[in-house]
C-alpha positions as CSV (number, residue, x, y, z in Angstrom):
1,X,0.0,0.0,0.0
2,X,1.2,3.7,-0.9
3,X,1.7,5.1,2.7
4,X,2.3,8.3,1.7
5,X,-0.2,11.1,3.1
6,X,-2.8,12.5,0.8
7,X,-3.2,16.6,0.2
8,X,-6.3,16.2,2.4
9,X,-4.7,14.8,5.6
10,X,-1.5,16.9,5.1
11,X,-2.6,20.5,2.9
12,X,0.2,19.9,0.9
13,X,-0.1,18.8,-2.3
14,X,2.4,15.6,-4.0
15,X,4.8,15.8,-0.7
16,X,7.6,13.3,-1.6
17,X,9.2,11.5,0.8
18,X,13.0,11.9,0.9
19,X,15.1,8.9,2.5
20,X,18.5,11.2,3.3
21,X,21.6,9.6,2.0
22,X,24.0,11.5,3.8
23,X,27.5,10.6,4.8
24,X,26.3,11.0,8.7
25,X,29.0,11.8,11.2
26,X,30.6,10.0,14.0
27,X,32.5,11.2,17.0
28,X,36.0,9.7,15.6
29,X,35.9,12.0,12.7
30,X,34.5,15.3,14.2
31,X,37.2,18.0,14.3
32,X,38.1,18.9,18.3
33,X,36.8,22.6,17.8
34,X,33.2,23.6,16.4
35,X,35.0,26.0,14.3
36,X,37.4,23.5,12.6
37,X,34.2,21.4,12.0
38,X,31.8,24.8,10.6
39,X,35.0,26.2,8.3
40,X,34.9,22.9,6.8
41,X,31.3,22.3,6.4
42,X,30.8,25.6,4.8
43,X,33.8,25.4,2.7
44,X,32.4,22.2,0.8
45,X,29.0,23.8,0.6
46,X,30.6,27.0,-1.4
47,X,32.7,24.7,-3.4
48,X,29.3,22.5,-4.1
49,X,27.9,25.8,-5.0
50,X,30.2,26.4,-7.6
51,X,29.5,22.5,-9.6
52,X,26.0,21.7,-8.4
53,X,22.5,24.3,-9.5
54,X,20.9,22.4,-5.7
55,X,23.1,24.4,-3.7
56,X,22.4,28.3,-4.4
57,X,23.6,30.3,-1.6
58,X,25.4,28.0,0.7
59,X,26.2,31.3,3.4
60,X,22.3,31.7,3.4
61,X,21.9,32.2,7.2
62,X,18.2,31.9,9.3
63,X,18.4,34.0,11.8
64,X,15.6,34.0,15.0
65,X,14.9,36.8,17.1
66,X,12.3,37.9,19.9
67,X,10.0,41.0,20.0
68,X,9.2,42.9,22.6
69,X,6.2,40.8,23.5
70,X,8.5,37.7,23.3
71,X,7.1,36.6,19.8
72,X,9.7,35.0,17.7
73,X,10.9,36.0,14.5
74,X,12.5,34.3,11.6
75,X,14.3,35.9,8.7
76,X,17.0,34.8,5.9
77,X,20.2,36.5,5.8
78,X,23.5,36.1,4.5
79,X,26.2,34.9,6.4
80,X,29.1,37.7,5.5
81,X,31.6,37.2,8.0
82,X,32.6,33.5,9.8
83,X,36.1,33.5,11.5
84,X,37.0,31.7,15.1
85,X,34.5,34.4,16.8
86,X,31.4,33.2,15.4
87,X,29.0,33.9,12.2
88,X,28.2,37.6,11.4
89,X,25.5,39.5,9.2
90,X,24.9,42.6,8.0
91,X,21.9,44.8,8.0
92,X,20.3,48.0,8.9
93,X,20.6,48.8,12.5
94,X,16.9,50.5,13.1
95,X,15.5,47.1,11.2
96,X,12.9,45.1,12.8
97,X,15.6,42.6,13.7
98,X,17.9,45.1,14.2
99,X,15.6,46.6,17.1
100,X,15.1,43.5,18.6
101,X,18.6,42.4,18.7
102,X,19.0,45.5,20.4
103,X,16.6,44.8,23.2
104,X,17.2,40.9,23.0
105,X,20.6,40.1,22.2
106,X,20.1,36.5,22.6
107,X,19.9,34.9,19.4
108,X,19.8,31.5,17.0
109,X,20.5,31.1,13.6
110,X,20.7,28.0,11.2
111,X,22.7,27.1,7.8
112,X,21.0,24.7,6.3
113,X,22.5,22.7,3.2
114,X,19.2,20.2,2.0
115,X,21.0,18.7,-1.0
116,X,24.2,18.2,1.4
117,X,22.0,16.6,4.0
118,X,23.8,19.2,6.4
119,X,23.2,21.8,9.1
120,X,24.5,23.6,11.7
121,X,22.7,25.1,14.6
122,X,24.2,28.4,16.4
123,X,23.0,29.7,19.4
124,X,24.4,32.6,21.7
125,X,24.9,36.5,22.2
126,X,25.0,38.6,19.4
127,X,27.9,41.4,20.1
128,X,28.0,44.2,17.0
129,X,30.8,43.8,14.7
130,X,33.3,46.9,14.6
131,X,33.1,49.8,12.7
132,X,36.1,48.9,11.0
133,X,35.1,45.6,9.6
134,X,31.6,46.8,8.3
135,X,33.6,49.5,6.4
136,X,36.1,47.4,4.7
137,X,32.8,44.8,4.0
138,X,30.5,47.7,2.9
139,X,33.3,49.0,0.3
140,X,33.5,45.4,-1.3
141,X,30.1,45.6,-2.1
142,X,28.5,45.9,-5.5
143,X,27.8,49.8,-6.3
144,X,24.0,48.8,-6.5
145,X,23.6,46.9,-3.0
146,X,25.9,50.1,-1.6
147,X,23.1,52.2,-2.8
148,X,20.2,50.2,-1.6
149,X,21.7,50.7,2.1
150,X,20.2,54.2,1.7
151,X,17.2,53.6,-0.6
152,X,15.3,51.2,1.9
153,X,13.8,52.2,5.4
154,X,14.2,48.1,6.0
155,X,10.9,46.5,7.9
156,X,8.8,50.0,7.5
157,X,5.8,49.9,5.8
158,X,6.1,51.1,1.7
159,X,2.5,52.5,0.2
160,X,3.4,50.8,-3.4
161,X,6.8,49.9,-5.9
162,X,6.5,53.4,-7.3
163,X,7.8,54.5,-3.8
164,X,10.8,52.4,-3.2
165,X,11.5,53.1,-6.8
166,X,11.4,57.2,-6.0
167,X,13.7,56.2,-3.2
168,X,16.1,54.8,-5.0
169,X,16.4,57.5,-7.9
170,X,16.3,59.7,-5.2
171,X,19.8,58.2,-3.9
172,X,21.5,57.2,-7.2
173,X,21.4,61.4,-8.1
174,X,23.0,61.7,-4.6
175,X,25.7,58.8,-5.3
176,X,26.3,58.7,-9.6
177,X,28.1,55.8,-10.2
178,X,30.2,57.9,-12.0
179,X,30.9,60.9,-9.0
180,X,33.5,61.7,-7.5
181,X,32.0,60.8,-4.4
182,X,32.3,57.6,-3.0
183,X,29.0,55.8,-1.4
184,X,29.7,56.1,2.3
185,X,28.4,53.4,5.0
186,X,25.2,54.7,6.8
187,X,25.2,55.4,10.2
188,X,22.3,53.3,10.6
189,X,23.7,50.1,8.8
190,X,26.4,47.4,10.4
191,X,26.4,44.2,11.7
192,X,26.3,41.5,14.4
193,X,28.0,38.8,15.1
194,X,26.9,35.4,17.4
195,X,29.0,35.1,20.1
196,X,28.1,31.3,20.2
197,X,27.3,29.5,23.2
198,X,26.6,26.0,21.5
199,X,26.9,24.9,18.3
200,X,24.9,21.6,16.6
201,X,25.9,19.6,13.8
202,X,23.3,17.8,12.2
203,X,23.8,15.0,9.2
204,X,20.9,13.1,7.5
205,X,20.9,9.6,7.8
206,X,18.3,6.5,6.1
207,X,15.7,5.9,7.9
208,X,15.9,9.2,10.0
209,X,18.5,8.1,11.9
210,X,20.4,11.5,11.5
211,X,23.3,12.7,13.5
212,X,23.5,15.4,16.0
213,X,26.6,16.2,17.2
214,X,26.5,19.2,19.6
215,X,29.4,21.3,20.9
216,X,28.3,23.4,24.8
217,X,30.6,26.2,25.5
218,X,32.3,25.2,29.3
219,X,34.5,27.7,29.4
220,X,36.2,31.1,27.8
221,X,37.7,31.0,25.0
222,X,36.5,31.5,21.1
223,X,35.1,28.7,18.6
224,X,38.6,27.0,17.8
225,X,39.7,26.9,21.2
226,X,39.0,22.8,22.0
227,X,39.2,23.2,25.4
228,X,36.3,25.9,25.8
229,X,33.9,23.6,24.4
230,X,33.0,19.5,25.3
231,X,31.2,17.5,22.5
232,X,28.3,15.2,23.0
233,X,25.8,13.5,21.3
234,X,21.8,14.0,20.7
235,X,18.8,11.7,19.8
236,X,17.6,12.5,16.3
């Protein structure tokens, strides 16, 4: 008998089943720092990116946050900055995210690789990333994406098109591509980085028997220090 669910017991219509055929990951192979283990996990996933069309944007980022009325949100970012001190994005500070960051620091974020049968789970403090390093970021940045750092009032209500549109016209007379002015970084834009507190493998297995290896900060130190951190093992 076909067991799998009908659109009318699950809303979705021709849902196919997916037995994951991952690589999985053991213990014995596991680097001894989550950062060893993420560089190399998001390395392959940009070098997949470059051969295979099912990985897209291997930095996209998910990143949750908590309102004021402790209401979570979820958003998609990219992932512009990964070193030993944890993943960082950019955005616009006076964002809806960007506001609750503020209040909330506390944050999670996901990469999530579904053709790799990978992802990695971050969880921690977000701490804003220094002037100096959204500066040197901002200026490697497209002319266009520089100018829609000014053109959007991110998360604020827009009446129609025609006025983001305005907006933007508005700001490439202020910054010609051809000026001799260069397109400065807004006050109001920069970024944030997790300052991770754990950090969660996981790698799809058959029969749903994935992985979860999980990495607990026990101690100072940054995401390749091995002795901040002590590895375990989760239930699928």
């Amino acid at each position: 008998m076909d067991n799998v669910p009908s659109e009318e017991t699950t809303g979705l219509a021709a849902v196919r089943r997916v037995d994951y055929s991952g690589d999985g990951l053991v213990e014995s192979e596991v680097s001894d720092s989550p950062y060893a283990q993420a560089r190399a996990w998001v390395d392959a996933a940009v070098a997949a990116s470059h051969e295979r069309a099912d990985v897209p944007e291997p930095t996209a980022l998910s990143v949750a946050t908590v309102d004021a009325d402790g209401a979570p949100n979820v958003r998609t970012v990219l992932m512009r900055f990964f070193d030993e001190r944890g993943p960082g994005f950019v955005t616009n500070l006076e964002s809806a995210k960007g506001v609750e960051i503020s209040a909330e620091p506390r944050i999670a974020a996901a990469l999530t690789w579904p053709s790799l049968y990978r992802a990695i789970r971050f969880r921690g403090t977000a701490r804003l990333i220094g002037r100096d390093e959204v500066e040197a970021y901002f200026d490697s940045r497209p002319y266009g994406s520089r100018l829609s750092a000014w053109a959007s009032d991110q998360s604020r209500p827009a009446p129609d098109r025609a006025a983001l549109e305005a907006k933007w016209a508005e700001v490439l007379a202020r910054f010609p591509e051809d000026g001799e002015q260069e397109v400065p970084v807004p006050d109001f834009w920069g970024g944030w980085r997790i300052e991770c507190d754990e950090v969660e493998f996981w790698a799809g297995r058959r029969n749903r028997l994935h992985d979860r290896i999980v990495f607990t900060r026990t101690g100072a130190g940054d995401l390749a220090d091995p002795s901040a951190w002590t590895m375990s093992r989760r239930q699928p």
